[in-house]
N, C-alpha and C positions, 0 to 999 in steps of 0.2 A: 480605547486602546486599538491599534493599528493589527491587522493580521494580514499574513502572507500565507495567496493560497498557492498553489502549483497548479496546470491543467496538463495531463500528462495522459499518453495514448497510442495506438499505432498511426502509420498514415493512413489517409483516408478514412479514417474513423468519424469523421463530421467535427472534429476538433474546433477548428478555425468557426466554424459556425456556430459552437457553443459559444465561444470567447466570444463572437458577434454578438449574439443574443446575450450573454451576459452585462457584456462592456458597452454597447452600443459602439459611439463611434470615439467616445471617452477610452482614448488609448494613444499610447504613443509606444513608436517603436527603437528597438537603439540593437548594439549587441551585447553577448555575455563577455564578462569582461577578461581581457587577455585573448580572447578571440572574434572572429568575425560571423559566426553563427547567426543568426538573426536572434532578435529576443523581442516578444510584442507584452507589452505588460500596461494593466490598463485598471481604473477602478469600479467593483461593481456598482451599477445601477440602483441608487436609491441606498448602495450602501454603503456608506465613504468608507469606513472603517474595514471595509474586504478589500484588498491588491489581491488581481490575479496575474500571475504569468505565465503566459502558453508557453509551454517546453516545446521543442522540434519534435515530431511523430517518430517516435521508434518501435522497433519488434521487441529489443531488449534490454537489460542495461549491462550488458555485456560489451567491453571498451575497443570494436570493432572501428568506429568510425566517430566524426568528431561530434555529431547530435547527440549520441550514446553517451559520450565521453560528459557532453555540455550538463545530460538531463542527469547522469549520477550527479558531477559533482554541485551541483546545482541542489538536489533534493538532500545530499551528505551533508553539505558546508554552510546553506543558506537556511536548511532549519524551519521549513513553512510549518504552518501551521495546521494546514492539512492540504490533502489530496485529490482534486476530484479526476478521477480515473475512466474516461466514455472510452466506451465498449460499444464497437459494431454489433450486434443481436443478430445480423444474420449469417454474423460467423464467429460465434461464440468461443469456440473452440482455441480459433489462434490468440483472438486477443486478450483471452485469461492467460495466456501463457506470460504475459506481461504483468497481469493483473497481479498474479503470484508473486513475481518479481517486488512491486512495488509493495505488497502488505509487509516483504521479510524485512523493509527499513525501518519499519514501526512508530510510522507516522502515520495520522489517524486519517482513514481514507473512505472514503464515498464511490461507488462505482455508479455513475450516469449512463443507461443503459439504452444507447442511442439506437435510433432506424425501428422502434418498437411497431412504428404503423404498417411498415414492411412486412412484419415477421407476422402482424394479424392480419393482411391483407392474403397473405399467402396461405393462409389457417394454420399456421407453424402456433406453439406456444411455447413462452418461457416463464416459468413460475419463478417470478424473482422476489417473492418472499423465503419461497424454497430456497432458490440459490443465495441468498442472504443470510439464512441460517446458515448453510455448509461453510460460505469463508467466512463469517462472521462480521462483518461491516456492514451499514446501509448498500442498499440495491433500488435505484429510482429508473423508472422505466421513464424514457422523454421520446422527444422526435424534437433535434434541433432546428430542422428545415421547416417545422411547422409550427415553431415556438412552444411546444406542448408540455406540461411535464415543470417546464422550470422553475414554477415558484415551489412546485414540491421539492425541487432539486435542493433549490436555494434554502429550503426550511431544515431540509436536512442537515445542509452543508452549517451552516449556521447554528443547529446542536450541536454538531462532530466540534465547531471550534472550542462552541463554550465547554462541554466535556472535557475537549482534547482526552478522549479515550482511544487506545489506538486499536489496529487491525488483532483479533483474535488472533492465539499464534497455534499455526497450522503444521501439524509433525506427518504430514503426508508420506516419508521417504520407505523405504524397505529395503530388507535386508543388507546388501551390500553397501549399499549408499548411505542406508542409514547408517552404517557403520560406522563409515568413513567421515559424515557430517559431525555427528557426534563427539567422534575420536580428535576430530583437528579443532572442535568449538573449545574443547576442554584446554586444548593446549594455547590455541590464541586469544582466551578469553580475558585474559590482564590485557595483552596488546590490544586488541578490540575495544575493548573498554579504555584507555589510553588515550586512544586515538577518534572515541567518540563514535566507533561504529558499532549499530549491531551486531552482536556477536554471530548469531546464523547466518545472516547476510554475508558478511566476511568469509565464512566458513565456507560458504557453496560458492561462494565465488574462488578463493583458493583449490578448491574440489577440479573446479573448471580452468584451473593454471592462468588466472589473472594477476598479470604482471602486475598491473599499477594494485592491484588492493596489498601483493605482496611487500613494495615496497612503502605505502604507507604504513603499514604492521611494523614495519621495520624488525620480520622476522629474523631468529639470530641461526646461523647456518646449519647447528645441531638440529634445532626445530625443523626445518626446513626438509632436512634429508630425513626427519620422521616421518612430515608431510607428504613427503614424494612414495616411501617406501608404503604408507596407506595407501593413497590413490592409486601407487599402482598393483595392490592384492585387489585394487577393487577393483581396476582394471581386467586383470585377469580371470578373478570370479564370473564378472560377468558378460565377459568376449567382447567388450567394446571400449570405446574410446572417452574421456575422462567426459568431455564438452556431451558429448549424447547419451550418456550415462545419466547425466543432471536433467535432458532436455527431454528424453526418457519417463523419466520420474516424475517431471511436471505435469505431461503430458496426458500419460496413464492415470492422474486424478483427477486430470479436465476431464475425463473421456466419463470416468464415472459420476461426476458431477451432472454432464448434459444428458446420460441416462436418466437420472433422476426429475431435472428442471429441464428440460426440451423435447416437446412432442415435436417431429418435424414428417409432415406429412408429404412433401416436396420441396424444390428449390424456389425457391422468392420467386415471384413473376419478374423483379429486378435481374435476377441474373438470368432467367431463360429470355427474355428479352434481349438483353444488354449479349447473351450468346450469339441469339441471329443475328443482330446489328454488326456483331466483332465477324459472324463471316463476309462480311462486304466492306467494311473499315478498315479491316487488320489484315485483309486478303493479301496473300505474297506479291501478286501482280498489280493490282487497282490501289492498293494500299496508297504509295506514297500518291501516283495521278488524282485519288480523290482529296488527298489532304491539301493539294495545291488548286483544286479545284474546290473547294472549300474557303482558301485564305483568297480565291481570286475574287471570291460572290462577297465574304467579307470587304474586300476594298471599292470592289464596286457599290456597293450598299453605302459605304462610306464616305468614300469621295466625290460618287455622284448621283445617287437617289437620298440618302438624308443628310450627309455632314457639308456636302456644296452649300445648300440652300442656308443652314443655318449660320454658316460661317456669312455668307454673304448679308442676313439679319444683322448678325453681332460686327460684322463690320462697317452697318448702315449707322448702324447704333456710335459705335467710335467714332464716325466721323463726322458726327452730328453734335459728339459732345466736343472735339476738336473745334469746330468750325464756331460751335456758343463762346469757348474758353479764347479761341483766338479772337476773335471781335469784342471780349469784354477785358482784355488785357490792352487792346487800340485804342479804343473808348477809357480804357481809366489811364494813356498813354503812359504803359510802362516802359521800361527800356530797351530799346529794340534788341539787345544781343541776349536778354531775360526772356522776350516772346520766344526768339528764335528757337534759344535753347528747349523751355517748354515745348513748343509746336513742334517745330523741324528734328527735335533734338528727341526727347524724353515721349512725346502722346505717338510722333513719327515711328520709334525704332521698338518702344512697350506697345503699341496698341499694335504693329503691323506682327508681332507674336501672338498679342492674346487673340487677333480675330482667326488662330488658325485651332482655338481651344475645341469648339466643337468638333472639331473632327479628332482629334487626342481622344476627347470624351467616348464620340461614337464608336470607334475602333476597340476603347476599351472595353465598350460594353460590350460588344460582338467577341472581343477574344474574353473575360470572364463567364460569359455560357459558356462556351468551347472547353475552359479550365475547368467550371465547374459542374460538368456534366462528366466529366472524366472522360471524356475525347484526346482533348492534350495529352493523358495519359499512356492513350493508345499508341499516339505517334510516336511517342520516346519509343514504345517496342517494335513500332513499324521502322522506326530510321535505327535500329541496330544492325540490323543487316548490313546497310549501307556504311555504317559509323565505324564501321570491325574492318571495313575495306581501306579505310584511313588510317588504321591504326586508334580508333576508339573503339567504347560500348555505349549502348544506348542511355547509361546515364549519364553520359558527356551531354546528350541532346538538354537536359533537365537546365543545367546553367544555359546552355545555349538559347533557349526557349524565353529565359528569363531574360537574355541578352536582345531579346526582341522588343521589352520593355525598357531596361535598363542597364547599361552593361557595371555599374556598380556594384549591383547586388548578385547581378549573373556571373561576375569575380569573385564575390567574394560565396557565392554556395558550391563554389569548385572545392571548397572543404570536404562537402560530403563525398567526395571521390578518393576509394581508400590507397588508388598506388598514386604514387608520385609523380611518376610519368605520367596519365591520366591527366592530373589534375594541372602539370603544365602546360601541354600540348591543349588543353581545353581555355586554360586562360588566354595564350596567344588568338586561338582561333575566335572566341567567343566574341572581339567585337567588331568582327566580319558583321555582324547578327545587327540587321537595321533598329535602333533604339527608337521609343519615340519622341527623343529630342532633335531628329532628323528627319521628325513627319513635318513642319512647318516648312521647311527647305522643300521637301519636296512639292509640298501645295504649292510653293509660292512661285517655282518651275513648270510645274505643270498648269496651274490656270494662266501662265504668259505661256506657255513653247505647246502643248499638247492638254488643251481645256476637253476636246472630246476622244480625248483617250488614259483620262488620268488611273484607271482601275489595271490596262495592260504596263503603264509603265510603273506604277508601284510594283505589279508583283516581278516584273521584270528587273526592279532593282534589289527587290526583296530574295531574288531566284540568284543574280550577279554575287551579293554577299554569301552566299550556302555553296555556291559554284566555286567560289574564289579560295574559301574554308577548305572544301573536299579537297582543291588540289593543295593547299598547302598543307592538310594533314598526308598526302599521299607521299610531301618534298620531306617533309620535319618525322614521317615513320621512317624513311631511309634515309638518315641526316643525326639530328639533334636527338630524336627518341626513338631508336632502336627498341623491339620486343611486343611483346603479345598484349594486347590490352585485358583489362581482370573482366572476369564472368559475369554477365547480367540479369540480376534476377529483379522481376517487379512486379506488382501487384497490379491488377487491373480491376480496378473499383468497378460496380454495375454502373453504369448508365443513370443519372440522376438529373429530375428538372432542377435547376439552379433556385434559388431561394431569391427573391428579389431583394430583400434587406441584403444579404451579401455580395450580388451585384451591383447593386446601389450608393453601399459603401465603398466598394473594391472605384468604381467609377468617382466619387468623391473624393477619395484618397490621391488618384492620379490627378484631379482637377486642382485638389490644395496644393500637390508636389510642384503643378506645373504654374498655377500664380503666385506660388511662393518664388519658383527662381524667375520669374517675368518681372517681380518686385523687388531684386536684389538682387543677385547675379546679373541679368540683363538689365537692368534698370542703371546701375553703376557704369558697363558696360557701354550704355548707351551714350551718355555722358561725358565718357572718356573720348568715342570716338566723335561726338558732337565738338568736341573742344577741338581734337587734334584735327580733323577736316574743316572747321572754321579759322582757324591762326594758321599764321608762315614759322616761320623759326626765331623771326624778331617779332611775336609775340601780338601784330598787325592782325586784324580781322580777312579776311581774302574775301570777295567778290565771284573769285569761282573754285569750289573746292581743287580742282588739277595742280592749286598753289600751294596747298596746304601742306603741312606737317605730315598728314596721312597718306597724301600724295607722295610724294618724296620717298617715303619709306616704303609702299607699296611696289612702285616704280621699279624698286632695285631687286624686288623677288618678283616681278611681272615677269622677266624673260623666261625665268624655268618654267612656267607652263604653257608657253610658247607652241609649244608641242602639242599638248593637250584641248589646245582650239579657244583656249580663255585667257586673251594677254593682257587685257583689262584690270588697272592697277587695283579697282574696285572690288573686283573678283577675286584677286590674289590676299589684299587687306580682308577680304571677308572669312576666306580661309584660315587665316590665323588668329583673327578674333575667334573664331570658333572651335578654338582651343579650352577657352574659358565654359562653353557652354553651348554645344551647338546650333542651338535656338537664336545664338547671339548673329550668324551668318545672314540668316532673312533680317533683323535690326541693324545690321551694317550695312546691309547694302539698300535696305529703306531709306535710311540716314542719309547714305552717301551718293544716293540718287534724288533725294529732296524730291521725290513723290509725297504725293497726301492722298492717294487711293491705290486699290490695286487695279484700276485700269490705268492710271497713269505710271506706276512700278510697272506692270507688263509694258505697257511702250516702252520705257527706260531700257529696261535689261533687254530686249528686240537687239539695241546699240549694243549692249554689250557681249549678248551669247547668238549666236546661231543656233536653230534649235539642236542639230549635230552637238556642237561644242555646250551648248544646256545638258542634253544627257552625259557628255562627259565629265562635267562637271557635277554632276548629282552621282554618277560614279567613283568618283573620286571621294567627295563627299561623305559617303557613306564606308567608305575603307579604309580611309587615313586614320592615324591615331586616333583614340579618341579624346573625349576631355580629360582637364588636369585631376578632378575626383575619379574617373575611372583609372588615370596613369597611377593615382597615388595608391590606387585601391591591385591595382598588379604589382605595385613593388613590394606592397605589404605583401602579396602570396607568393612571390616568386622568392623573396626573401633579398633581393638585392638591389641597388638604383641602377649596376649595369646589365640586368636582366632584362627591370623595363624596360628600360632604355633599348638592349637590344629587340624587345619584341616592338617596340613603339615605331623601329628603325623598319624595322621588319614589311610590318603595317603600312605604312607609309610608303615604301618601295613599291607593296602589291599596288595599290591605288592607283601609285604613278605607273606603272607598265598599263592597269586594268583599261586606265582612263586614255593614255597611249594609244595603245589597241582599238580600243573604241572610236577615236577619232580617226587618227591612220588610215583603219581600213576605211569604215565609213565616209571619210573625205576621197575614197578611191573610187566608193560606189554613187556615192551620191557629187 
């Protein structure tokens, strides 16, 4: 028999690491359904019969925002089988306040009591047989980043299913509140029951005037104005407000809990560390100068101390199996328009992507420490300041950041953003933010136009995209989104070495994404524009592609960039392939320059860019709409095709002034 587990937590709790070590790399990810939430759900190791799925990291399950909204109705409607609940250990306090949350659904649950090496290293202790007794559930002390712990974990977890005993029920409340709990459990206890929910659960959440539990009850209005006239004697008994009344009440039996089960003799050497660190990291002034001097040492590392060299290996490598593949298809005399297509066409336009894999790799692995050391975290609090000046907060930066990776998913985690405004002023801007399906373009620009300077101009196109953002949240806060951006609060995790099993993965993951669309997206891609740049219109093979089908149609959007310093039909045809995938841009113009290396591609594109017009054109590049999965993926959030649409129009304008500009002046000075 099959069980469903839940992994459910605050953020920054070591979550994602546990589901690592549990899952290995046996996971697949998709979203919750009805929404775009992420959902990574995957099967445990050695134990086919456990599915676990990582819920989004929340503080509560209070229906604030849409992670909250996913992990209720997710843990209400989908019924797991059990829980397992990590808990940061060296800050026990907040993340019980969750803890409680989830035993009142009375689903049978496990608390994994992560960062334990911390909490002894610091000579802190937590008696979590003690604290095991008090809520009544298993209590397994781990360290996910050291894989420590977990087969006790998994032994446990694997009682708790075959029992399915659930969470002891814990009547913690007083006086007033318990009043009021009590007094509305009795009344909604048929509807609760009805509707399949815990009755106390219901109850403290109506206590807390949640709407949505309200209209599941499908309380009937009498009931209601009973409800309201309790909460609020309770209100009044106790001089406060319904929501910290409950939060109150939690609180106050955490507090006496950790008296009992936590010796703390000081602060973790994690967070007095990770203190000094934040006063030179987080600093008002150095703050953002060191985070760019940071991403500049990453690209230099990158592009020309490890990822040059090895791209140049793995492209020694292509062209060596090209050059076997082309000589054994002459030798077995296949048919010349068959070679073409393979060589010229398909090893041409997929190998001149895949040799630019190493450096995707390297980059990732240079930003996954960054992530996961909780650096990245810091910058989101560093670029608030700046983000509030736009008319955001620094949780705009969160998609943003993600939009450096991919701007699919940096659309669609604009969810977590609770106003509206927020959350569309952030999709427009977000794919300013260079993806890295526009890292190939730029290698394949920079080793032809600027080979010993490729580190200043990545971050100068990387600086162009965040420049270009700022000012149009400065045009769209007096324009389109009028008003105050919502309040930023965040958590700033200690300072942690990254786990290499999760930088490992996190690096694999990007490597699968990126040969998966190099073998299908681009590979079709390639194909198409192999056939349209070798036939005319009567269907004739041409001699030189200028005749072609791709020609022709190039030709007639060549003059609009005219301006821009790139009037070459090749250039202009590469632009709009790269609609599909922008990866597909470096295999269009491999293709349709009939190179078979990149010193022969750098000669080629010489003819066709100046270096001037090259950087105007990786300008461009990097600002124009993006792909058709990221367009589909803003019309889904914006809720309309003429919203894309208008921001797509939008996008594209900035590009063309950006890359204008760029050439213009520069053709004045130079």
């Amino acid at each position: 028999m099959a069980y469903l587990l839940a992994l459910a937590g605050n953020q920054n709790c070591g979550k994602t690491t546990l589901f690592n070590c549990l899952t290995g790399s046996n996971q697949h990810v998709g979203n919750f359904p009805g929404v775009t939430v992420e959902k990574k759900e995957g099967t445990v190791l050695k134990q086919k019969d456990l599915t676990l799925v990582d819920l989004p990291g929340i503080y509560s399950l209070s229906p604030y925002t849409s992670e909250e909204v996913v992990t209720r109705d997710f843990l209400l409607k989908e019924h797991p089988r059990a829980i397992i609940n990590i808990v940061d250990a060296t800050n026990l306090e907040r993340n019980l306040y969750l803890s409680l949350q989830l035993m009142e659904l009375g689903i049978p649950i496990v608390i994994a009591l992560n960062m334990m090496d911390e909490v002894l290293a610091s000579g802190n202790v937590v008696d979590y047989d003690k604290l095991s007794k008090h809520l009544g559930v298993p209590v397994v002390p781990i360290s996910a980043s050291k894989n420590e712990g977990i087969s006790e974990l998994m032994h446990h977890v694997r009682e708790t299913v075959q029992s399915n005993t659930p969470p002891a029920k814990l009547d913690f409340c007083r006086g007033a509140v318990h009043r009021a709990i009590h007094s509305i459990s009795h009344i909604i206890e048929d509807h609760a029951q009805e509707a399949g929910y815990p009755v106390r659960f219901a109850a403290t959440k109506l206590v807390e005037g949640d709407e949505p539990m309200r209209l599941a009850l499908c309380i009937h209005e009498t009931d209601q104005h009973i409800i309201d006239h309790i909460v609020t004697d309770m209100e009044k008994e106790l001089g406060t407000d319904r929501e910290a009344a409950l939060a109150d009440m939690r609180y106050n039996y955490i507090e006496e809990i950790c008296k009992t089960c936590v010796i703390k003799h000081q602060e973790s050497r994690e967070q007095v560390r990770s203190e000094k660190i934040d006063r030179i990291l987080t600093h008002k002034i150095w703050g953002i100068p060191l985070f760019l001097g940071i991403m500049l040492l990453v690209f230099w590392l990158t592009f020309t101390v490890i990822g040059a060299p090895l791209q140049d290996l793995l492209e020694t490598g292509i062209e060596a199996v090209t050059d076997l593949l082309s000589q054994t298809l002459a030798a077995t005399h296949v048919s010349p328009w068959l070679q073409a297509l393979l060589i010229d066409g398909v090893f041409a336009g997929v190998g001149s992507v895949l040799s630019f894999m190493p450096i995707i790799v390297v980059l990732f692995f240079f930003l996954s420490l960054l992530e996961d050391s909780g650096y990245m975290a810091r910058v989101a609090f560093v670029m608030d300041k700046l983000l509030r000046k736009i008319g955001l907060s620094g949780r705009s930066f969160v998609p943003m950041l993600i939009g450096f990776g991919c701007s699919v998913p940096a659309i669609m985690a604009t969810r977590t953003l609770s106003s509206e405004r927020d959350r569309k002023m952030t999709i427009i801007l977000t794919p300013f933010m260079s993806c890295s399906a526009k890292l190939p373009i730029y290698g394949m620009i920079t080793l032809a136009f600027f080979p010993q300077h490729g580190a200043l101009v990545m971050i100068s196109l990387y600086i162009t995209g965040i420049v270009v953002a700022i000012l149009s949240g400065l045009l769209l806060k007096t324009t389109l989104f009028r008003g105050n951006p919502m309040p930023f609060v965040m958590e700033l995790p200690a300072y942690r070495l990254p786990s290499a099993r999760s930088v490992l993965l996190h690096m694999w993951e990007k490597a699968k994404d990126f040969l998966h669309k190099a073998f299908t997206v681009i590979f079709l891609a390639t194909i198409i524009i192999w056939f349209l740049q070798s036939y005319d219109w009567t269907f004739h093979m041409v001699e030189n592609s200028a005749d072609s089908i791709l020609a022709s149609i190039g030709s007639l959007i060549a003059p609009v960039f005219t301006p821009l310093g790139f009037h070459d039909w090749r250039a202009s045809t590469a632009l709009i392939t790269g609609l599909t995938a922008k990866e597909t841009v470096v295999s269009t113009l491999t293709v349709l320059s009939g190179a078979s290396g990149s010193a022969e591609l750098s000669s080629i594109l010489s003819t066709i860019f100046t270096p001037l017009s090259a950087f105007s054109f990786l300008a461009f590049t990097i600002l124009y709409m993006p792909c058709v999965a990221a367009f589909a993926a803003s019309r889904r959030e914006l809720g309309s095709l003429r919203s894309a649409l208008g921001a797509a129009a939008y996008q594209t304008g900035a590009a063309y002034i950006v890359s204008f500009l760029i050439y213009q002046i520069g053709s004045f000075f130079l």
